[in-house]
Every structure is written in structure tokens, then in C-alpha cells.
C-alpha positions as CSV (number, residue, x, y, z in Angstrom):
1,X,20.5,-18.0,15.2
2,X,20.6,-19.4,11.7
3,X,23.8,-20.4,11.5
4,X,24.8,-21.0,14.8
5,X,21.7,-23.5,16.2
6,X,19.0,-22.7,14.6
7,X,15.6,-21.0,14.9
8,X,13.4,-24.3,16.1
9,X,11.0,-22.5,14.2
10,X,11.0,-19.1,16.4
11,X,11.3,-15.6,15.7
12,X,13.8,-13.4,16.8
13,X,12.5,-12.1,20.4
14,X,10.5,-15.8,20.5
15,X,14.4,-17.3,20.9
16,X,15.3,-14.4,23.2
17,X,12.2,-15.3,25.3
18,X,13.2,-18.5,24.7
19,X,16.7,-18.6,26.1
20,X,15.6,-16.1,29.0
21,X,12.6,-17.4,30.4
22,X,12.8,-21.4,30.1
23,X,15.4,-21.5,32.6
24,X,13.8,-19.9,35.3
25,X,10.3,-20.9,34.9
26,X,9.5,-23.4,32.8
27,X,8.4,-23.9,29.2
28,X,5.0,-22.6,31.4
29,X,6.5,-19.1,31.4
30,X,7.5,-19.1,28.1
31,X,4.2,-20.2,26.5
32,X,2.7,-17.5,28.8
33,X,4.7,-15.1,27.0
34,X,4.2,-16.2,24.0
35,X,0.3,-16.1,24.2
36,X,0.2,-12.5,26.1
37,X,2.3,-11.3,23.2
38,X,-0.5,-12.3,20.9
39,X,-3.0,-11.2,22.8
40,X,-1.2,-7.9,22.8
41,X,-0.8,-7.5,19.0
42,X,-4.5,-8.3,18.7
43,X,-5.4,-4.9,20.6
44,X,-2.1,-3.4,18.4
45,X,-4.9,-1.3,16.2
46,X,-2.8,1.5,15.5
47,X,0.7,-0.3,15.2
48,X,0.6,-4.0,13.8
49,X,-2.8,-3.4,12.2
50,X,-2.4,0.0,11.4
51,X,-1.8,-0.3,7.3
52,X,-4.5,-3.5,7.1
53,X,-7.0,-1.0,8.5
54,X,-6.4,1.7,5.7
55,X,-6.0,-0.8,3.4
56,X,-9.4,-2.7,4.4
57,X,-12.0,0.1,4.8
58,X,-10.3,1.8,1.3
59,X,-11.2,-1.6,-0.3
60,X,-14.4,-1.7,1.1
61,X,-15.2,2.1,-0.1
62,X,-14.3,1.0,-3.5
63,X,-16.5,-2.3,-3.5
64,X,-13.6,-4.4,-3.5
65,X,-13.7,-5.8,-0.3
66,X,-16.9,-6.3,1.3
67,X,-18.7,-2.6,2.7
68,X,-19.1,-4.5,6.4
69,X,-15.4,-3.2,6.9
70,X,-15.9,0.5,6.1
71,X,-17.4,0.7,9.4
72,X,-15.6,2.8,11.9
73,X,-16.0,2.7,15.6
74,X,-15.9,5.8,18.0
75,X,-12.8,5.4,18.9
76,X,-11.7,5.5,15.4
77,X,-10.0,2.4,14.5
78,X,-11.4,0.0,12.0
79,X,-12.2,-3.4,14.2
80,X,-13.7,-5.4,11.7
81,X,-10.2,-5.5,9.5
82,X,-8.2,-6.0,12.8
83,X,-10.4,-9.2,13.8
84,X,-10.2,-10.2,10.2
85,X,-6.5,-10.1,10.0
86,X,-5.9,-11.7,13.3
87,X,-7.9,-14.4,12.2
88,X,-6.3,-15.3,9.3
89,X,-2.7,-14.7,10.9
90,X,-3.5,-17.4,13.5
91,X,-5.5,-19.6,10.5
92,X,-1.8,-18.9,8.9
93,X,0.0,-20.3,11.3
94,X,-1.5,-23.1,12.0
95,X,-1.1,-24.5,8.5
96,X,2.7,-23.9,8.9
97,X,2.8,-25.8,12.0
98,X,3.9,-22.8,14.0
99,X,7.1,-22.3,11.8
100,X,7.3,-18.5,10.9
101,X,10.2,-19.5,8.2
102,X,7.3,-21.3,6.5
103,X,5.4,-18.1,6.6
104,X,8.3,-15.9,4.9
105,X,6.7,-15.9,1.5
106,X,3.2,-14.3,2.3
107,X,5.0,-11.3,3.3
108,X,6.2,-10.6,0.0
109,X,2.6,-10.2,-1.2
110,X,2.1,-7.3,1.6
111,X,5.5,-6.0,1.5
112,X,7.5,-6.4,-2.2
113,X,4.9,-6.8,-4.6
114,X,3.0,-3.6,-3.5
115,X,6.2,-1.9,-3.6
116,X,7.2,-3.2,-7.1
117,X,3.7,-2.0,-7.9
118,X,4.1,1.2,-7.2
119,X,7.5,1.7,-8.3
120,X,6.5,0.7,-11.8
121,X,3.3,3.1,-11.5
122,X,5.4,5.9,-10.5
123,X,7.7,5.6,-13.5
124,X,5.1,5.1,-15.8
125,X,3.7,8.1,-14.3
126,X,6.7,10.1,-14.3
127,X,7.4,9.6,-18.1
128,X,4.0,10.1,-19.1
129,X,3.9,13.9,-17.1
130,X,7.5,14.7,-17.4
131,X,8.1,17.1,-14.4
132,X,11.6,18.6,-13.9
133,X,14.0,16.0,-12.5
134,X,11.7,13.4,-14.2
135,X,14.6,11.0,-16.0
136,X,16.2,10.3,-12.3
137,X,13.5,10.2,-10.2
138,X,11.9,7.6,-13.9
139,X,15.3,5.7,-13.1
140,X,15.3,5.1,-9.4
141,X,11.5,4.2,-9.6
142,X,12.7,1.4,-12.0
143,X,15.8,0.5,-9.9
144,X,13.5,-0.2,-6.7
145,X,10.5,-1.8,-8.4
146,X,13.5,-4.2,-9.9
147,X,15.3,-4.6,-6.3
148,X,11.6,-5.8,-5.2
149,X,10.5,-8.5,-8.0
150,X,14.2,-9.8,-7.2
151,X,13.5,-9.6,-3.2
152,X,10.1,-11.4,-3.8
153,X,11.1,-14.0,-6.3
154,X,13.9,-15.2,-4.4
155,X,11.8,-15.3,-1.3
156,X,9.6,-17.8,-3.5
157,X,12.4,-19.9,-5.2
158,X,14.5,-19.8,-1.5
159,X,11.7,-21.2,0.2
160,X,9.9,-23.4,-2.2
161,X,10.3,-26.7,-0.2
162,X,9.1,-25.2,2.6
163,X,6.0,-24.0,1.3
164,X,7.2,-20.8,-0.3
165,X,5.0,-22.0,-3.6
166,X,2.0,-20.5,-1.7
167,X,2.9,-16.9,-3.3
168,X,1.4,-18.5,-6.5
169,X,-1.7,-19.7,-5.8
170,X,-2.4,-16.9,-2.8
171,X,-1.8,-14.2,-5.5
172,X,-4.1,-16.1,-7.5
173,X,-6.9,-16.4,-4.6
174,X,-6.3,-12.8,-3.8
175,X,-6.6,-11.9,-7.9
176,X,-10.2,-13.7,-8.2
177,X,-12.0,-12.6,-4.7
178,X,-10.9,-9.1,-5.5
179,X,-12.8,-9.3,-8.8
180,X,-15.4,-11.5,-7.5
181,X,-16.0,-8.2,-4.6
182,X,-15.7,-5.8,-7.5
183,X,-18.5,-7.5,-10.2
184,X,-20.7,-8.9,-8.0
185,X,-23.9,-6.3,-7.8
186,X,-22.4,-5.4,-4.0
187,X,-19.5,-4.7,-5.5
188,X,-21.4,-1.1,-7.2
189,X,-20.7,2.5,-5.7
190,X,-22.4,5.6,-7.1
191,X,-20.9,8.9,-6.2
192,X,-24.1,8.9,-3.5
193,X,-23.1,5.5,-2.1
194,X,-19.5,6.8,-1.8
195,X,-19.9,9.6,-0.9
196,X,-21.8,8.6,2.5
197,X,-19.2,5.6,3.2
198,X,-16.8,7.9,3.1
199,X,-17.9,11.1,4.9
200,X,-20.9,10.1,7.0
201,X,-19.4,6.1,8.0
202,X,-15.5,6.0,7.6
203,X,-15.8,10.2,9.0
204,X,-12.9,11.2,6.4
205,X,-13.1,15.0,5.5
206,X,-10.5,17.2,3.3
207,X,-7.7,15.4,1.0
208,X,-8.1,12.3,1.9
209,X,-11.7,12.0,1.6
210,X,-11.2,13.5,-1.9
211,X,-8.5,11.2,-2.6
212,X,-11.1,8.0,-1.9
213,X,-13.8,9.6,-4.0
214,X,-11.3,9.4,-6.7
215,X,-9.8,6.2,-6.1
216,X,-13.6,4.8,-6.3
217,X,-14.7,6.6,-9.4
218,X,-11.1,4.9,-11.0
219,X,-12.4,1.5,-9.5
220,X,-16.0,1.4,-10.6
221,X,-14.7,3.2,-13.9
222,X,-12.4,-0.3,-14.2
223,X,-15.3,-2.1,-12.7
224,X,-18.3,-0.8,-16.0
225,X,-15.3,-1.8,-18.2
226,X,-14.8,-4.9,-17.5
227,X,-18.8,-5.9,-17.5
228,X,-18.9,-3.9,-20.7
229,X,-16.1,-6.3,-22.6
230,X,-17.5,-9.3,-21.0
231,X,-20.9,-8.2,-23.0
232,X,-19.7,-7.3,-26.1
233,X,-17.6,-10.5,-25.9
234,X,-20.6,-12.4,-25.0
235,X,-22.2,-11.3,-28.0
236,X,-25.4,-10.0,-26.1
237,X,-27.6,-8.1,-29.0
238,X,-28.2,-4.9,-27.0
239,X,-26.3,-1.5,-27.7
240,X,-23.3,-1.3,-26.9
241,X,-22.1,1.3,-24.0
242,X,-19.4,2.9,-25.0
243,X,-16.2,2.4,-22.3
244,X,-15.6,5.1,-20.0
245,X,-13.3,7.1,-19.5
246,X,-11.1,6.9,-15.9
247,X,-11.6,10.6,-14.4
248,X,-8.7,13.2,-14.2
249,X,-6.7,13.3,-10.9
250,X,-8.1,16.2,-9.3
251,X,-7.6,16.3,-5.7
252,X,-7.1,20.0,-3.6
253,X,-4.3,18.9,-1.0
254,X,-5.2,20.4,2.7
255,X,-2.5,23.0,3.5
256,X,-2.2,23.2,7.6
């Protein structure tokens, strides 16, 4: 489509609807198709929302996001994230005038970054344990984290003029409400606090639920840190806490 005529704007299966429908009914059909695909996706819980619902209620657990999105209905999806997420998808696109090329970049920040996170983070991991095999799997950690800074910058320089220089500030945004969440007093989980979000409101038992009462003892860990150097470098006359240490990874994997 590209480089024959063009997107006008559309995705992939919106040109296919495109070139099938219009002729035999209308642009009426067509925008029908195009809302009831929407629609659709909304009530996709466990498909296109699938990952922002683990990734919402886990933020929440930590104090990171907001707790109102740990909650977890009978069915057990997450609804609050979904409606969030649709939300801002449709806030999304109309800023970009219905253009999804415009929209290109913010997938980077869900897709490549995360992965060039994580590709760093296993390496560093990998060196610092030094299992058996550790040098290539070190190496093709590196190699993928690379291939995703490169996937993700060019997807910011390529579409710069068409509003690709949103990575920098939405990053940015992302960087301070995170933090904001986090230090705020909301933002505080004791083992007790977690420990009922996790088994008693999100229902997560075994590995997992281990897994997240880790993940929030790192996170508040990073969280009494932070307000601790903020204090010292405040110069606030009171003793000083010492920093504490980030806990062991001890999680007991569920074998069935």
C-alpha cells in the first residue's frame, strides 16, 4: 500500500475493508465496520488488552499506578485498565487526526523500549551470576537490546515530521507520573497492604503471587531510597536512616 497508492491514513485490514466494502455499500458500510471493529477490541479483555491488564494491576500492587486498578472482577479480567487503555487509544487518535502512521512512535514505548530493557537487565544479570552458557546467552541479550534502541530510534528520527517527537516528551510524562504514583503517601505498600492486594483483591496464589510480593518489596525498597536521598540532600537535621537493602530473589516456582 505504501508504495503503490498509499495508506490515506488506514491500517492494513482498514484498506482491505476499505477497497471491499465501499463499493457495495457505501462509505456507510465501511464506517459501520470500522466502529464495530472498535467496539469489538473494547470487549478484547484477554487479547488486545491482555498485557495492559498485567501490566496495570502489577503497577498498582506496587504503588506505582494508582491501587483503583488492582481490582479484579468475577470474571477475572481487570476492567478498570481496559477502560483506561481504550480511553486513551481513542484520546490518541484523535490528536493524530485518525492517521495511525502518526501513531507509529508510541508503540515503541510499549513494544522496543521494554524490550531493550530487559535485554540489558538480563545481561547484566547473566554476568553478574555466571551460569553455564552464560557468555552467549550475555551476547545475544546485548545483540537484541541493541536491534531494539536501533528499532525505536529510527522509529523516532523516521517519523519526526509527523509527530514521531512525541516518544520524548511521552517518555518523559510517563517517567514523572510513575514517580509521582510511587512517592506520593498512596504510593506506600507494607508487606500487609501487599499482601491483601495481591491475595485477597487481584486472587493471585503460588509463583506468581510470590513473584509480586517481591517485585513490591524491590519497588518500595527503591521507593524509602529515594525519600531517604531527597532528605539527606535536603539537609533535614534528623538521623539519618540508613538505605536499604533491595531483598534477595527468592521465589519457589509451582511445579504442575
Amino acid at each position: 500500500f505504501n508504495v503503490i497508492d498509499g495508506t490515506n491514513g488506514r491500517t492494513l485490514v482498514g484498506n482491505l475493508a476499505a477497497i471491499a466494502l465501499i463499493p457495495i455499500g457505501g462509505n456507510l458500510l465501511y464506517y459501520f465496520r470500522q466502529m464495530w471493529s472498535a467496539l469489538t477490541l473494547l470487549f478484547a479483555n484477554m487479547t488486545a488488552y491482555e498485557d495492559m491488564q498485567s501490566t496495570a494491576y502489577r503497577d498498582g500492587v506496587r504503588g506505582v499506578l494508582p491501587v483503583a486498578l488492582v481490582y479484579r472482577s468475577p470474571n477475572g479480567n481487570f476492567p478498570r485498565p481496559v477502560l483506561m487503555t481504550f480511553v486513551i487509544a481513542v484520546i490518541i487518535m484523535i490528536l493524530v487526526g485518525g492517521n495511525t502512521s502518526s501513531a507509529i512512535p508510541l508503540y515503541g514505548i510499549g513494544v522496543f523500549a521494554p524490550i531493550a530493557f530487559m535485554g540489558f537487565s538480563v545481561q547484566r544479570h547473566l554476568n553478574a551470576t555466571k551460569p553455564k552458557g552464560y557468555k552467549v546467552g550475555a551476547i545475544g541479550c546485548f545483540l537484541i537490546a541493541c536491534l531494539s534502541v536501533i528499532i525505536f530510534v529510527s522509529q523516532l528520527i523516521g517519523k519526526f515530521s509527523e509527530g514521531g517527537w512525541v516518544i520524548i516528551p511521552a517518555f518523559t510524562i510517563l517517567m514523572i507520573l510513575s514517580h509521582y504514583f510511587l512517592l506520593r503517601p498512596a504510593g506506600k505498600r507494607t508487606d500487609e497492604t501487599a499482601h491483601h492486594l495481591i491475595y485477597d483483591v487481584s486472587r493471585m496464589e503460588g509463583t506468581m503471587g510470590e513473584l509480586l510480593m517481591w517485585q513490591v518489596k524491590m519497588i518500595q525498597t527503591y521507593r524509602h531510597n529515594i525519600k531517604e536521598r531527597y532528605k539527606r540532600w535536603r539537609g533535614v537535621k534528623e538521623p539519618a536512616i540508613q538505605l536499604d537493602a533491595y531483598p534477595p530473589y527468592e521465589i519457589h516456582y509451582d511445579h504442575h
